[in-house]
C-alpha positions, 0 to 999 in steps of 0.5 A: 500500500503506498501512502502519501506525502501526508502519510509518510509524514504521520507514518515518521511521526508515529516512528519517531519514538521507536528509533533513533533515525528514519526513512520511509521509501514508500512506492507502488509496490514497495514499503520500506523502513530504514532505520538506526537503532540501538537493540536490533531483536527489540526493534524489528519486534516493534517495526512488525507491529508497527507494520502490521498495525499500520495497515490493519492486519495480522503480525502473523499475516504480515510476517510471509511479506516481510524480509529484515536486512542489517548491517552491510546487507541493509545498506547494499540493499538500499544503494541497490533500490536506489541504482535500480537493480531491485525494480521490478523493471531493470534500472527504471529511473523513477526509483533514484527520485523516490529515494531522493524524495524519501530522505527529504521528507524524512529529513523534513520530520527530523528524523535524519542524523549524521548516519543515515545523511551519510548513507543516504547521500552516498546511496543517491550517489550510486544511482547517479553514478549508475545511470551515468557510466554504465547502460544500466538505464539505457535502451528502452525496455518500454514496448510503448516507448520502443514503439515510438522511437522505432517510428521516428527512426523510419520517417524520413520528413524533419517535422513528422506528424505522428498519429496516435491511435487508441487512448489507453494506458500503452497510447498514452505512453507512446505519446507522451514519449514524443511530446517532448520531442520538438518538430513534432506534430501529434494527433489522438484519435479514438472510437470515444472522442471525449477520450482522444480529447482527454489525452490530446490535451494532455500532450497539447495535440489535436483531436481527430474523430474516428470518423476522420480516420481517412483524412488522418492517415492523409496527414500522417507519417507514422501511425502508432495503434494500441487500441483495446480493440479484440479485432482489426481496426486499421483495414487495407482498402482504407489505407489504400484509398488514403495513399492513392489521396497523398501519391503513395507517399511513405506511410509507417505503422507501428501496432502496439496492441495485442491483438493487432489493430493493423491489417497485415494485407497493408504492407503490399500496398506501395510506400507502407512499412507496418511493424508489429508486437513481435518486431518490438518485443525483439528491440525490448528483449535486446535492449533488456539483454544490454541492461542485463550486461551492465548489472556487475558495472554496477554492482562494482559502483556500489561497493565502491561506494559501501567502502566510502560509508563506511571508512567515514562510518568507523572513523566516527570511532576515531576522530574524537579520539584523535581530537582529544590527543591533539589537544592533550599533546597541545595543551601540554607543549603549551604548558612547557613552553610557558615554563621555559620561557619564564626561564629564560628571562627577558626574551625577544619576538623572534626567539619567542617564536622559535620555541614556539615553533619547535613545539609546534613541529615536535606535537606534530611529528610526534602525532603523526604516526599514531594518527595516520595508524588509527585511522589506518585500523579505523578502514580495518573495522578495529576503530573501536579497540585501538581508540579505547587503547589510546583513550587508555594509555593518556588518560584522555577525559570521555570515552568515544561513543561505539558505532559498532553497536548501531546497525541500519535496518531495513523492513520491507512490506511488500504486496503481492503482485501478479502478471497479467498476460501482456506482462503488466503487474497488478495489485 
């Protein structure tokens, strides 16, 4: 179930006390909770309840629609969603500004800290990396959107008028592939003309009533048909009266429905080319093939960028750490070079300066090493235990909070989907 803007924000809400930071990816088809939290067994108890109570059902029944990540598997997860390799379509783009939507409102709510900022960011990244330098995005994998560029690539003016014939969801999206297309000119027609209207409006094209059908394909240069039609509706001697009108002039048909609205008698008429499901199912397949073969580009992508959260991750153990012997160390030479130049009497600027600066050089030399190696072990996941050595053996004040003891979360609600036919999912 997905829910609104208005619902993520009482959903967070209603999170808030359960979790220390939080987001909500809510899609059509999925539902997830990404959270930071202290006690992981407590807390997916919780998130399952809070699920189940959310949308009025059984904790058991919930449970079969349920998978838990943690640690590294919660945040592969997410940067996955987000590179598109977890869509039920490869690589379809809209999820990158579900992802990036989902921080902000969750960030809107308050429920982002330094963690899930830092995972977040890096998880946009991946998919921005991911749709840039590889073809994970690239090739259509749309029949409708197929359709509609194998049209342009057969007409042959520069400022083709594209027939749309049909007004369903499949018209729809071949349409509204070209309208953003300049040099373009786009006509809707349709057995009920206050649909052709509807969707003419949509794309700023003009309307034409069935009963024009003669004079469109006079007009036109391509046709795209996806009509529901359970029979032909495109026939030969129509289309052959209309190119005796025009003098044969090149006329493509591009048939995206099932079954076919275009009679298969019209590619003997003379300047007719028809192409139909099987030719673009063809195009998808090799397109999806493409897609296929840049999914371990990506994969690389995201590891790379797992590997930059989480040597910033297990930093976060050090870098007090490292602040506190600083300071200690400065303090001290401070302390020393006070007492010694009360030693030393009346002394000038310039020597003055020279103690100051060995001081200065020998905290620095001194620091160096022990800083460069714990952070060298903070990338070696021993951040924790090396910083409570040195925290240690100084006796620095304060202890560094552990971020081993946080894990990312992830709780996945998703709805059953099925596959009709002509491979669309329903709810």
């Amino acid at each position: 179930m997905a829910l609104t803007s208005y619902g993520v924000g009482v959903v967070l809400e209603k999170l808030r006390g359960h979790v220390q930071e939080g987001m909500i990816l809510s899609t059509c088809n999925r539902l997830e909770i990404y959270a930071l939290v202290d006690s992981s067994d407590v807390t997916t108890s919780v998130l399952v309840d809070f699920l189940a109570d959310l949308h009025g059902l059984p904790v058991d029944y919930m449970q079969q629609y349920l998978y838990h990540k943690q640690g590294q598997e919660a945040i592969r997860h997410l940067m996955r969603v987000a590179a598109g390799l977890d869509s039920m379509i490869l690589g379809e783009p809209q999820i990158l500004g579900q992802v990036t939507q989902a921080f902000g409102e969750a960030q809107a709510n308050g429920l982002v800290g330094p963690v899930l900022s830092h995972l977040a960011a890096r998880a946009i990244h991946a998919g921005k990396r991911a749709r840039t330098e590889t073809e994970i995005s690239r090739f259509t994998t749309s029949v409708s959107h197929a359709g509609a560029i194998l049209a342009l690539d057969h007409v042959t003016t520069d400022s083709p008028n594209i027939l749309i014939i049909g007004a369903g969801e499949m018209a729809r999206l071949a349409a509204k592939s070209l309208a953003h297309r300049a040099g373009i000119n786009l006509a809707c027609l349709n057995r009920t003309l206050s649909r052709a209207q509807s969707l003419a409006s949509e794309l700023d094209a003009i309307t034409m009533d069935w009963q024009q059908l003669e004079e469109a394909l006079i007009w036109a240069d391509a046709v795209i048909c996806a009509t529901g039609a359970p029979h032909t509706v495109i026939h030969a001697d129509v289309v052959q009266h209309a190119q005796q009108q025009c003098g044969h002039r090149d006329l493509v048909f591009v048939d995206i429905a099932v079954p076919r609205d275009v009679d298969v008698a019209v590619e003997a008429i003379p300047g007719v080319r028809r192409f139909d499901i099987d030719a673009l199912q063809s195009i998808v397949d090799g397109n999806t093939a493409q897609r296929e073969a840049a999914i371990p580009q990506v994969e690389a992508i995201i590891e790379e960028e797992i590997s930059i959260f989480y040597d910033w991750y297990n930093s976060r153990a050090v870098t007090p750490v490292i602040k506190d012997l600083r300071r200690w160390a400065v303090d001290l030479a401070q302390t020393e070079v006070s007492l010694a130049l009360n030693k030393l009497g009346d002394v000038d600027d310039h020597t003055t300066e020279v103690v100051n600066r060995l001081a200065h050089r020998l905290v620095n030399k001194l620091l160096h090493q022990p800083t460069v190696r714990l952070r060298g072990q903070a990338a070696e996941s021993n951040a924790q235990c090396y910083a409570q050595a040195v925290s240690n053996l100084f006796g620095l004040e304060g202890e560094p909070t552990p971020p081993t003891t946080q894990k990312a979360h992830v709780h996945e609600w998703a709805q059953a989907v099925t596959q009709n036919g002509n491979g669309h999912y329903e709810q």
